[in-house]
C-alpha positions in Angstrom: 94.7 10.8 -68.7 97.5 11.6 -70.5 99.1 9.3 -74.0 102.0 8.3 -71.6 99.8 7.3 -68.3 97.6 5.4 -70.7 100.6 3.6 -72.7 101.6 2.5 -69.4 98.6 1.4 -68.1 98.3 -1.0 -70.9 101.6 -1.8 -71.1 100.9 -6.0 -70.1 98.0 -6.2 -72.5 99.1 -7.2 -75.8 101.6 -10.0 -73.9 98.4 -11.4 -72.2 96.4 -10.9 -75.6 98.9 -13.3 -77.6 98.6 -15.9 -75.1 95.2 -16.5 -76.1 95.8 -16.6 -79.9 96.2 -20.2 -81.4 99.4 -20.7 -82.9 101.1 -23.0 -85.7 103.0 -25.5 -85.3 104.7 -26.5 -88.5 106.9 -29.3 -88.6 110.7 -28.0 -89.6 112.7 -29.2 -92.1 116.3 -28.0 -92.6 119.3 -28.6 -94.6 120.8 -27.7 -98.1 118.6 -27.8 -101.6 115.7 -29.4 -98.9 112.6 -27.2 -100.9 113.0 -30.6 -103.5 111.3 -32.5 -100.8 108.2 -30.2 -101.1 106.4 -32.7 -103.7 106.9 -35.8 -100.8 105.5 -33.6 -98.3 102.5 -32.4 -100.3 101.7 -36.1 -100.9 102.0 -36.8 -97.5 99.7 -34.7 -96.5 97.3 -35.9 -99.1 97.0 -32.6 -100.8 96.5 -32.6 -105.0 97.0 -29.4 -105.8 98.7 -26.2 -104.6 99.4 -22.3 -105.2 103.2 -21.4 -105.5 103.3 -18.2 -104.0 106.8 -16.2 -104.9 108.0 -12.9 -106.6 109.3 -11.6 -109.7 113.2 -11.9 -108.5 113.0 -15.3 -107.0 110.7 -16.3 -110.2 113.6 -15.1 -112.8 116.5 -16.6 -110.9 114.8 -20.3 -111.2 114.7 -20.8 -107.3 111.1 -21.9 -107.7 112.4 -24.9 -109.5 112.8 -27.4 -107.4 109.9 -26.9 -106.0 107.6 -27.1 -109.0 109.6 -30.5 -110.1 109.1 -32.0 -107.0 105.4 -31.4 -106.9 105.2 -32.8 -110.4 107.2 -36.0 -109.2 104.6 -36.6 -106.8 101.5 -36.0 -108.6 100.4 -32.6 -107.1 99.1 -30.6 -109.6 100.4 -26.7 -109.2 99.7 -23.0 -110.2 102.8 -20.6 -110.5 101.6 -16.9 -109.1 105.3 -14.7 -109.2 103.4 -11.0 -109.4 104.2 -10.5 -105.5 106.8 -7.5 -105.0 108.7 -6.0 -102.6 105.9 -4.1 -101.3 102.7 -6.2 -102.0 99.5 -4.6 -102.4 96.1 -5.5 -101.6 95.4 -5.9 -105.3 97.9 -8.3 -105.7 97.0 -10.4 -102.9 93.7 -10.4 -104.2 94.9 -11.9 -107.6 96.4 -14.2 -105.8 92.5 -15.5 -104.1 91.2 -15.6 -107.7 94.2 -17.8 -109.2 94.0 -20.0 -105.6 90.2 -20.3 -106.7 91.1 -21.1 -110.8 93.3 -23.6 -109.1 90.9 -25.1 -106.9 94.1 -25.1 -104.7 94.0 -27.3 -101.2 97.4 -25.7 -100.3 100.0 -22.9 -100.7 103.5 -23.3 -100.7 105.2 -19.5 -100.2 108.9 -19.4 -101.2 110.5 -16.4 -100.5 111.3 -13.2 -97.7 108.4 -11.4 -95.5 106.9 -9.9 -98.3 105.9 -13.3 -100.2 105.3 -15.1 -96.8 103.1 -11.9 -95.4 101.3 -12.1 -99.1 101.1 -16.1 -98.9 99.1 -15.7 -95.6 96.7 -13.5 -96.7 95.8 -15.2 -100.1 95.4 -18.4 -97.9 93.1 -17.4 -95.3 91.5 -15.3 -98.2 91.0 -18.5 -100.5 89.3 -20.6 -97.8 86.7 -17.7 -97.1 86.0 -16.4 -100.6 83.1 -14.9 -99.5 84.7 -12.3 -97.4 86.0 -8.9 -98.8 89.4 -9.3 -99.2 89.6 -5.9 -97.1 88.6 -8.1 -94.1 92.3 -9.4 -94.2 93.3 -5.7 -93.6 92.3 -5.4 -90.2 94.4 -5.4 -86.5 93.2 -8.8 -86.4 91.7 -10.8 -88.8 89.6 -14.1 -88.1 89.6 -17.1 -89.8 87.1 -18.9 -88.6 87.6 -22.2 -90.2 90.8 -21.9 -90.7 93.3 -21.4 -93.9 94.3 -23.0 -96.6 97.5 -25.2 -95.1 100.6 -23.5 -95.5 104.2 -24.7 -96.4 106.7 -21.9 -96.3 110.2 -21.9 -97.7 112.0 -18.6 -96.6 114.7 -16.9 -98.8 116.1 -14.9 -96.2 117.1 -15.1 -92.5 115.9 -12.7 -91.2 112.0 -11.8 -90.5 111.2 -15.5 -89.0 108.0 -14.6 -90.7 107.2 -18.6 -92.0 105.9 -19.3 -88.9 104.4 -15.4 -87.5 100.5 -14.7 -87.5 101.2 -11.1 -88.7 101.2 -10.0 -92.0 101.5 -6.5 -94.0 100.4 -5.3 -97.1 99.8 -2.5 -98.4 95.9 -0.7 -99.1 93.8 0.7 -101.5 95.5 4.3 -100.3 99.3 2.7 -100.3 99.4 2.7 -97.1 100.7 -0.2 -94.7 98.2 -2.0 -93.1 98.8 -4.9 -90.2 97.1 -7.8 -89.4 97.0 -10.7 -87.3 95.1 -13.8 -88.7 93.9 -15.9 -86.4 93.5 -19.4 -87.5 96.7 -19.5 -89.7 97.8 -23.1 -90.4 101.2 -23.9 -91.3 101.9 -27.1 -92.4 105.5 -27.2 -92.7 108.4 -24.6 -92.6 111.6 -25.7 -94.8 114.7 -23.8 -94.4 116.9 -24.6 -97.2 120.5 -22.8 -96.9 120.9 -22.8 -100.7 118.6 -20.2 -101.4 121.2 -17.7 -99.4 124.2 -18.9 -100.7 124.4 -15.4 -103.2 122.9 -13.4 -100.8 124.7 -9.9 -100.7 126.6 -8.7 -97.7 124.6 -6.3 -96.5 121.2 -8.2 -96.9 122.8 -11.1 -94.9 123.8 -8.8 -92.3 121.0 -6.6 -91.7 118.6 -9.8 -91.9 120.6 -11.3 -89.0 120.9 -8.6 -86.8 116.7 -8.6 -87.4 116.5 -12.0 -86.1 119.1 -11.4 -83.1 116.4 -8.3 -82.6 113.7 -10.3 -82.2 114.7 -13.0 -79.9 116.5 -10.3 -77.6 113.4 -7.9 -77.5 111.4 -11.3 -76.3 113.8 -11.9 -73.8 113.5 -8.1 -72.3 109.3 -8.3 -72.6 107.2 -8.0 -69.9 105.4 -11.3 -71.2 105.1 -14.8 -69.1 106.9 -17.0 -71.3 107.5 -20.4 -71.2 110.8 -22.2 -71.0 111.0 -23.4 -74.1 110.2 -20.0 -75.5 113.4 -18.4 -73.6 115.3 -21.1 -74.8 114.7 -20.6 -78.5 115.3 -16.8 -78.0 118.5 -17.4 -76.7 119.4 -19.4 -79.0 118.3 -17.3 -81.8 120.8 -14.3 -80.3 123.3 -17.2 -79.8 123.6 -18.5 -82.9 123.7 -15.1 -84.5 126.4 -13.7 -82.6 128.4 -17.3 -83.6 127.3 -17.2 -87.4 127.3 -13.6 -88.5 131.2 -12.9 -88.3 132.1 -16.1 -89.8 129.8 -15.0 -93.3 131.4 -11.7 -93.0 134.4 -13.8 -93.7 133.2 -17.1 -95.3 129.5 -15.9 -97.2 129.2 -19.3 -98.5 129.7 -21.1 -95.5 126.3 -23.4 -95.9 126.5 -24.4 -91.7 126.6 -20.8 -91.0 123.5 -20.0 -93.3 121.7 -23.0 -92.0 122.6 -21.7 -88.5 121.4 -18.1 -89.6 117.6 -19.6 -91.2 117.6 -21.4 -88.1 118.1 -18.4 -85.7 115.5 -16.2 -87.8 113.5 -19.0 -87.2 113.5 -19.1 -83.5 113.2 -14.9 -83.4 109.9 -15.5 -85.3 108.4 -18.0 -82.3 109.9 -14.8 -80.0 107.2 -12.2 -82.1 104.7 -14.7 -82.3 104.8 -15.6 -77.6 106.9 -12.8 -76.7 106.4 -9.7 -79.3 109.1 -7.3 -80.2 109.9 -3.7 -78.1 110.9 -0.2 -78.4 113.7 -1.9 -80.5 111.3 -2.3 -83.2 108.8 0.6 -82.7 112.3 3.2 -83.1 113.2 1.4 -85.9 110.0 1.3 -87.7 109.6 4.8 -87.1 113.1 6.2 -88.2 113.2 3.3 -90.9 109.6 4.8 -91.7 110.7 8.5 -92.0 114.4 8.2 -93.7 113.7 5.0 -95.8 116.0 3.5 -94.0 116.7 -0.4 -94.2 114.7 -2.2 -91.7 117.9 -4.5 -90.1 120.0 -1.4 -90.4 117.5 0.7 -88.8 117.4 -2.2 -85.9 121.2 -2.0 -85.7 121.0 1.7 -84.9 118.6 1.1 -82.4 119.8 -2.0 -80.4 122.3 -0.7 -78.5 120.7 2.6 -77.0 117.2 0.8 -76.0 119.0 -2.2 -74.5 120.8 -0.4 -72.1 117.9 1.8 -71.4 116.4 -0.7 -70.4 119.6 -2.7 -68.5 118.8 -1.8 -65.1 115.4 -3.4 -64.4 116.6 -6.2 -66.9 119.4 -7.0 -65.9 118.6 -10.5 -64.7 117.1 -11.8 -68.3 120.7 -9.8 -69.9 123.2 -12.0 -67.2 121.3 -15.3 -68.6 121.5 -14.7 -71.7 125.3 -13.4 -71.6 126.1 -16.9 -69.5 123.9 -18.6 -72.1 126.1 -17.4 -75.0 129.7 -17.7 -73.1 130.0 -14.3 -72.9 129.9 -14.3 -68.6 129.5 -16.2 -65.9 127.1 -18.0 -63.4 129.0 -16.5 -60.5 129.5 -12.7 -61.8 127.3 -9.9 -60.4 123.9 -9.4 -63.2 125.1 -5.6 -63.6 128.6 -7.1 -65.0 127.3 -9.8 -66.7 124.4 -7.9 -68.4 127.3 -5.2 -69.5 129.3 -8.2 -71.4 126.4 -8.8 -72.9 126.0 -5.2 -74.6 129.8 -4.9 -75.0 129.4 -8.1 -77.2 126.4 -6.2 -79.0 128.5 -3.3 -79.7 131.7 -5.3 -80.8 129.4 -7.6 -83.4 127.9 -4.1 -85.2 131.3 -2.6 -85.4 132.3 -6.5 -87.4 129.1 -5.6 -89.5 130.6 -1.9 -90.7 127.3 -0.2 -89.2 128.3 3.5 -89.4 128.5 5.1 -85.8 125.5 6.9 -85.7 122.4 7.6 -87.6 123.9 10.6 -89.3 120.5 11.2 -91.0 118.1 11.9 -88.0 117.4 15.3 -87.4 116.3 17.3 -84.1 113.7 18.9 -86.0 111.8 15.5 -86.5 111.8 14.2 -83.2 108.4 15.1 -82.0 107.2 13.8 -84.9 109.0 10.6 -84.4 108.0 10.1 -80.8 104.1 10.4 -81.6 105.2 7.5 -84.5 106.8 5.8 -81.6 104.6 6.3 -78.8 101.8 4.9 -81.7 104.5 1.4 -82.6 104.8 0.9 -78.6 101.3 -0.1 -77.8 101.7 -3.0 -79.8 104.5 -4.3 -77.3 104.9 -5.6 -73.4 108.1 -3.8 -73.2 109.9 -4.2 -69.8 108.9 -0.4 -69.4 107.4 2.5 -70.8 109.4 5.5 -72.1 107.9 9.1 -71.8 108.2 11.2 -74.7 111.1 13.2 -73.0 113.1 9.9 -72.5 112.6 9.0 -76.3 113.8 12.5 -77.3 117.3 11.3 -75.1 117.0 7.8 -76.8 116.5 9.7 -80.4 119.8 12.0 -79.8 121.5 9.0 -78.9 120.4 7.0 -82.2 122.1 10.1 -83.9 125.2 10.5 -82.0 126.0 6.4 -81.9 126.8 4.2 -79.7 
């Protein structure tokens, strides 16, 4: 059987698989300078002492501050660990165990983007079972059986939704990525403070929002059985991009728009965690991948071309959506409504500056890039499945723009 029969044939597997994972359900806080209340919640929830899990940037700019303060104001005893980077490593994570353990931590509290939160999950599932190689953490899915240490995460950007995912990435002893699902992760609390985006720079504001408008459209266009109050949340993750992004273009230190932005992120990371991404995400990984491009940016380039690949046996999901943002109407044909819907996707990239085409993809690298893609896609429930000819057309549209 060929790569492409088999892709299809287990194209509904990994929606039906994360149905059966256990998720968190972290109680949200949101608002302005909100990370102060960590102390109250830590009390709360009767723990005495926790690992502050952030990196070297976040560390030298002070953000952590308010956070160690208000654990000290509440008697929680804390331990500082800033040595995570932008690509975190297995040895680092590791560190992080050992001063969890020196700690004798009951909690972590992870302030920062994907690559602390991703780090902060491992080193908590990693503390509780400090028996098990730390390699175990490594694997396509990882098993806590009794759990992890409880989580409270405080995300620095809006973009990856990844306080609240089961995934993780780091890198191995090789350097390369590795992926893992933990099962058992327990998230206490999310807090999604807008002051710690307020100097974020245009292009990591942007690129981070279009990533969260990815997610919670790719989980709209899955071939998953969601719930109500899944859909909802993924439209309103695209929804309150598409509201918030232009007005930081203009206004970057609008705090409602960067709460709305947190918030969105927010609701795309529910979308991975009961709907998965799509093609969306396995293109982008791939070019981003091969180019070192930027992962939103990559997603920009992407978004249009895969969407309307996939507009004709979606159209239904596209028209609720568009009617859910004001872009159509109830009583408008799906076809119409569904190609508002991408018109207002192309006009909110060209308000971003995204280049027309990703100048830096080359013919010569597609079949390369479609074995990198075919490998992403199995991860997915995308509506359908792409042959490798279809993605070559896909790729040479990715190049040319949209």
């Amino acid at each position: 059987m060929s790569f492409y029969l088999g892709r299809k044939a287990i194209r509904k597997v990994p929606g039906v698989v994360i149905k059966a994972a256990p998720l968190p359900n972290p109680t949200l806080y949101e608002g302005f300078g909100k990370r102060a209340e960590v102390g109250a919640i830590c009390e709360q929830a009767g723990f005495k002492t926790a690992l502050v899990v952030t990196d070297q940037t976040l560390f030298s700019l002070g953000l952590h501050e308010k956070i160690t303060a208000s654990l000290t104001a509440h008697g929680v005893a804390y331990t500082l660990f800033h040595e995570i980077d932008s690509e975190p490593t297995v040895r680092v994570v590791d560190a992080g165990r050992k001063a969890a353990a020196e700690a004798k931590a009951d909690c972590v509290v992870a302030l920062g983007g994907g690559s602390v939160l991703d780090s902060g999950k491992i080193i908590a599932a990693a503390a509780k079972h400090p028996n098990a190689a730390i390699t175990h953490y490594l694997h396509k899915f990882a098993f806590a059986g009794n759990g992890t240490l409880p989580m409270i995460n405080v995300p620095s950007t809006a973009g990856t939704g990844a306080e609240c995912t089961v995934g993780a990435v780091v890198k191995n002893k090789r350097g390369t990525k590795s992926s893992t699902v933990i099962i058992g992760m327990e998230v206490t609390a999310v807090i999604l403070d807008s002051e710690l985006l307020i100097g974020a720079p245009p292009a990591v504001t942007t690129w981070c929002a279009i990533d969260a408008l990815s997610h919670g459209l790719e989980g709209l266009l899955a071939d998953v059985d969601s719930s109500e109050e899944d859909i909802k949340k993924s439209r309103e993750c695209v929804r309150l991009v598409m509201e918030n992004l232009p007005v930081l273009l203009k206004d970057p230190k609008n705090i409602e728009a960067r709460q709305a932005t947190l918030l969105a992120a927010h609701y795309g990371g529910n979308a991975i965690n009961t709907q998965l991404a799509g093609y969306v995400h396995a293109f982008a990984h791939s070019i981003g991948a091969l180019y070192h491009i930027p992962h939103g940016k990559a997603i920009a380039w992407c978004l249009v071309p895969i969407v309307e690949a996939q507009e004709n046996i979606r159209s239904d999901a596209l028209k609720a959506l568009a009617v859910y943002c004001g872009i159509a109407h109830e009583a408008e044909e799906a076809e119409a409504a569904a190609d508002r819907m991408i018109l207002a996707l192309r006009r909110l990239l060209v308000q971003c500056g995204l280049e027309n085409g990703c100048k830096l993809l080359k013919p010569e690298d597609y079949d390369r890039l479609v074995g990198m893609i075919d490998a992403d896609s199995i991860n997915y429930s995308p509506s359908r499945t792409f042959s490798d000819s279809e993605i070559v057309m896909l790729l040479d549209q990715i190049r040319r723009g949209y």
